[in-house]
N, C-alpha and C positions, 0 to 999 in steps of 0.2 A: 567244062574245062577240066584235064586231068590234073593233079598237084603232081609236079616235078620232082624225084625225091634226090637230094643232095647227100652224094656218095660221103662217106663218114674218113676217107681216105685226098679228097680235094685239098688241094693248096698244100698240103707236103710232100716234103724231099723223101727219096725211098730211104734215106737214113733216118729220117723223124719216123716212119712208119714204124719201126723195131724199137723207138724209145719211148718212153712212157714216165713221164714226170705226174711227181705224189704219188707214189703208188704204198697202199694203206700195205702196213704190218699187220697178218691175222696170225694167231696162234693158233696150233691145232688142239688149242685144250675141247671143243666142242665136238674132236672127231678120234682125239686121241686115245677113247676108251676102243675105238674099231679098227685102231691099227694093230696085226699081226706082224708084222716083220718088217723092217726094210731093208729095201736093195738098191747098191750102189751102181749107176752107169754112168762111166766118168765121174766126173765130179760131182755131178746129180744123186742125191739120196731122194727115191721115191717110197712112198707108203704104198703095204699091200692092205688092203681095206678088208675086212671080215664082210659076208655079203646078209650075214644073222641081225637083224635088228635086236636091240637089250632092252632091257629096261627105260634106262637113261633116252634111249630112243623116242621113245613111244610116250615117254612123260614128255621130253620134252617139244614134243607134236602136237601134243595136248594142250601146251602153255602158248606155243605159238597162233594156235585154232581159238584163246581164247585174250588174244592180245598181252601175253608177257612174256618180253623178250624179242619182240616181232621182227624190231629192226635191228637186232645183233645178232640173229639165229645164222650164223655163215662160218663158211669152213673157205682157210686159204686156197687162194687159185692154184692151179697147176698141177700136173701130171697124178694120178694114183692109180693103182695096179689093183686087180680082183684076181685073186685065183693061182692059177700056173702061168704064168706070164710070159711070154716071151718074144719075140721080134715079129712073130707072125699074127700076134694075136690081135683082132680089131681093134681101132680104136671110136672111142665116143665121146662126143664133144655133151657138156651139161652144165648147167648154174651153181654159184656157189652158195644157195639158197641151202642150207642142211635138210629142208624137211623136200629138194627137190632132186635132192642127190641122197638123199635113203631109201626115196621111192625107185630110183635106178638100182641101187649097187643091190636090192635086196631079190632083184629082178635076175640078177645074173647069176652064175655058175662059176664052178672052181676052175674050168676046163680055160678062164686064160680071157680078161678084160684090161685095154685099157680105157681110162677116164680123164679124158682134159677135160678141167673145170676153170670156165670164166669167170672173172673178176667182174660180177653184175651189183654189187653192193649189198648182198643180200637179197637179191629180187629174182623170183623165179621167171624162169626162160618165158613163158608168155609176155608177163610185163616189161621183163627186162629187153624184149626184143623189141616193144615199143618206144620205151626210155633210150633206147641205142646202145644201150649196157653188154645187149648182148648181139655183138655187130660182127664189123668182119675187122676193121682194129684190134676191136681185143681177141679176137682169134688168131690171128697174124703173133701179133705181138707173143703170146701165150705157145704156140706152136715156134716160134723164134727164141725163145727163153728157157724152152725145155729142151730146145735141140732136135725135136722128134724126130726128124732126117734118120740118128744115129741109135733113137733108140726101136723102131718100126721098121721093114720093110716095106711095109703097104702105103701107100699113097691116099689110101681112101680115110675120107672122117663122117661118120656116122654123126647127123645134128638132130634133134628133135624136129618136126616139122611144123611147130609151132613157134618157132626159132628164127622162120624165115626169111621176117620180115625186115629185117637189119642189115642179112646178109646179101653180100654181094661175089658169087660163088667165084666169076672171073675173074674179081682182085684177088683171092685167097688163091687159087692154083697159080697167077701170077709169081707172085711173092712168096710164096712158099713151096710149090709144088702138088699141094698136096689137093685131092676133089673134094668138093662136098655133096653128101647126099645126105637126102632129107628122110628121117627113117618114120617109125612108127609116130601117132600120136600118142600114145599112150605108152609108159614104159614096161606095163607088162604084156606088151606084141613084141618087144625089142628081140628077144630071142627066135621067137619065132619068123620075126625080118629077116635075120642074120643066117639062117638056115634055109629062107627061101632066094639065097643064092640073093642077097640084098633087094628083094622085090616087096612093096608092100600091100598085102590087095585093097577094096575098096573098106572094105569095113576098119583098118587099119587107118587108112585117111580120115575116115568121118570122124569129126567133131560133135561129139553128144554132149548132153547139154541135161543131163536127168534129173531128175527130183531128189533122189540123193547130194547128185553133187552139188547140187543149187543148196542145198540146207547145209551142207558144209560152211558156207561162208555166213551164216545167221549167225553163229554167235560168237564169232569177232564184230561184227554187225553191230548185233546190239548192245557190245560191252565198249566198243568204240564211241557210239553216240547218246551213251547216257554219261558223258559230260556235257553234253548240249542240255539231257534233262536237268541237270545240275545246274546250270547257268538257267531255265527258268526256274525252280525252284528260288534260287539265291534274286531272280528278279520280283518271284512274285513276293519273298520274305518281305522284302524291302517296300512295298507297294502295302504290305499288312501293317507295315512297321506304321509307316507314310500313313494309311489311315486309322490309325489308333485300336485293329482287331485284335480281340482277347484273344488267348491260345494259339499264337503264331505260327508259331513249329507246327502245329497240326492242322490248323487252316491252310496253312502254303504247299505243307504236304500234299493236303488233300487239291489244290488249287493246281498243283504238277501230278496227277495221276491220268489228266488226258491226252500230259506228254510224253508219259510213260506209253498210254495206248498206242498213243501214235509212231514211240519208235518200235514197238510189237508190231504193229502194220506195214511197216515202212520194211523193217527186216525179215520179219517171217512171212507174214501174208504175201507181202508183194513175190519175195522169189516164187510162192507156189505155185500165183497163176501167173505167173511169169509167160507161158504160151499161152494164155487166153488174152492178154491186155490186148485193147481195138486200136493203140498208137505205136508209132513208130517211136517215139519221143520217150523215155523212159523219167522224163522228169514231168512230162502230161499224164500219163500214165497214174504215176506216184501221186499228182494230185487230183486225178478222179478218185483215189483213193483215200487223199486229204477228206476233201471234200462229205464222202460217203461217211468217214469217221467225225468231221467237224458238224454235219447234219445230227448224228445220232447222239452226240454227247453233247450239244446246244440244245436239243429237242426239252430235258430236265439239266438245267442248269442252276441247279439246287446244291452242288458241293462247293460254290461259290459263296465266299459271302460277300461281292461286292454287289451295289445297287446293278437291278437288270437292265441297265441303260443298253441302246440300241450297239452306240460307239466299241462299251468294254463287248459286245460279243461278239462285232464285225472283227475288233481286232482280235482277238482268240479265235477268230474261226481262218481267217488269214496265218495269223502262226503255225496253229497246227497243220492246216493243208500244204503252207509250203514247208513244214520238218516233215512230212510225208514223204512231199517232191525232192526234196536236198535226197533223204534216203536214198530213195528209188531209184535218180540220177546216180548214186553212187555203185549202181550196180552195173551202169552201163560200156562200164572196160572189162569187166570181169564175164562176160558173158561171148556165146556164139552167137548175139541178137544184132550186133554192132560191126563196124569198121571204125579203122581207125581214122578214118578221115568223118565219121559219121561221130563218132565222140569230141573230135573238136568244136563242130560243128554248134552241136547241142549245147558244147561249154561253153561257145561263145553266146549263144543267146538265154541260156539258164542264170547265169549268175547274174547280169544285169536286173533282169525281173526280179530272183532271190533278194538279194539286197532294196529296191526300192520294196516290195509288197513286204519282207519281214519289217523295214522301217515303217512304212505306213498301220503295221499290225504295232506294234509298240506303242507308236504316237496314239491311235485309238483305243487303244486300252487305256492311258495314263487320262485323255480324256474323258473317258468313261470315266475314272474314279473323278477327276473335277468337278462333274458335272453333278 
């Protein structure tokens, strides 16, 4: 059975389409060091954007690659200009995700861009096109706001094609006039699209999925999920406390260094063989990985100082295999291994098992120490 996808434009008036209630105040202090000039059309004051990344740039790429700042890294929606600008010059639709619109503007030329950027909440155009963030409402809306009619001649809008899963290209020339075409995946083909007469060939469509880019996402990764190592640590203190162990802090330490390994597993390992895994399933996957790791670090179970009862290693070996599988799972939106009906899917049956086997792994450890 197909899922029926529910247009993002149903059940309103063509006058609610053009309005948009809450719509967030951004400043452009995050983009304001790359503004050159601005120009006035109508009443509209647009930014002409520098297409040079600085400093500031590439630090702050850095800090969002390593989880600070993540979710305020955005630049206000709406119109900005690259170059020599003028009525003729294409336009490109993009997120207002900063680190997914410096990879566009630094792509282009002085010879004359424009750039509608949507209001995706900070989320870049892949996920944002999941989320609905980046749809064909906030398109509409956003091409309605800037007026583009008065400031383009061209009709056409250049979208990512990763983009296109939200949109619904009929309602947009609808309600605004204008086409969409789905351009390069990657933004550094966008120039060379735009030159082949808006054609893009096959290696331009394909989605890779390389070793580099896969290690891109490791360490946001594992700087994200070592508050989870934090939270055993702070369980096993308490458990040291609970049995009266000398040298706490350093037994509990040492008692959380297998869940260190395992978010090393979970984040690094897993993306590498990311095309060898034999499941479909990225949270089975993760914990044949658990698994292989909770085997070999139960094997000598000597940095323990709890008695070796059967209960405290079943449940440590349950913990670790599924913060393996939580990882692994987490990588299954982020990737070309999935759909998005195929990530629901997984969600709906992961987290049930998640929650009963991490409880059941808790429960037998606290038994083990009873015992």
């Amino acid at each position: 059975m197909v899922e029926e996808k529910t247009s993002s434009l149903e059940g309103l008036s063509e006058k609610d389409i053009f309005i948009k209630e809450g719509e967030e105040e951004i400043s452009y202090h995050a983009i304001h060091h790359a503004i050159k000039r601005w120009v006035k059309i109508d009443d509209k004051r647009i930014p002409i954007i520098d297409t040079q990344l600085k400093t500031k740039d590439y630090l702050g790429s850095c800090m969002v690659r390593l989880g600070i700042g993540r979710y305020d890294y955005k630049i206000p929606p709406g119109l900005y200009g690259v170059g020599h600008v003028d009525e003729k010059s294409p336009v490109i639709v993009t997120a207002n995700f900063k680190l997914t619109f410096d990879c566009l503007r630094k792509e282009l030329t002085e010879s004359g861009y424009w750039i509608l950027v949507l209001d995706t909440k900070g989320i870049n155009v892949w996920c944002a096109a999941g989320k609905g963030t980046f749809g064909s409402r906030e398109l509409i809306y956003q091409i309605n706001k800037w007026e583009l009619k008065k400031v383009v001649k061209t009709r056409n809008l250049i979208l990512p094609q990763l983009g296109a899963t939200s949109m619904e290209p009929h309602l947009v020339r609808k309600y605004t006039g204008f086409k969409v075409m789905y351009g390069p995946v990657r933004s550094v083909d966008i120039l060379n699209y735009i030159e082949q007469n808006y054609e893009a060939d096959e290696d331009m469509r394909r989605v890779s999925f390389s070793l580099k880019e896969r290690l891109v996402l490791t360490p946001l990764e594992i700087i994200l999920n070592m508050k989870y190592v934090g939270m055993f640590f702070l369980y096993f203190l308490l458990l040291n406390i609970f049995n009266g162990t000398a040298e706490i802090l350093t037994k509990s330490f040492y008692n959380t260094l297998p869940f260190m390994m395992a978010n090393l597993t979970g984040s690094l390992v897993f993306p590498i063989i990311l095309p060898l895994v034999p499941f479909r399933s990225f949270s089975l996957n993760g914990g044949l990985l658990g698994v292989l790791l909770g085997s070999y670090i139960l094997y000598d179970f000597r940095i323990y100082t709890y008695p070796e009862s059967f209960c405290f290693k079943l449940g440590i070996f349950l913990l670790l295999v599924m913060f393996v599988s939580y990882i692994a799972f987490n990588f299954t939106g982020s990737t070309t291994y999935t759909s998005f009906s195929g990530v629901k899917k997984e969600t709906r049956m992961f987290f049930p098992a998640l929650l009963i086997k991490v409880g059941v792994g808790f429960i037998l450890t606290l038994i083990g120490i009873l015992l």
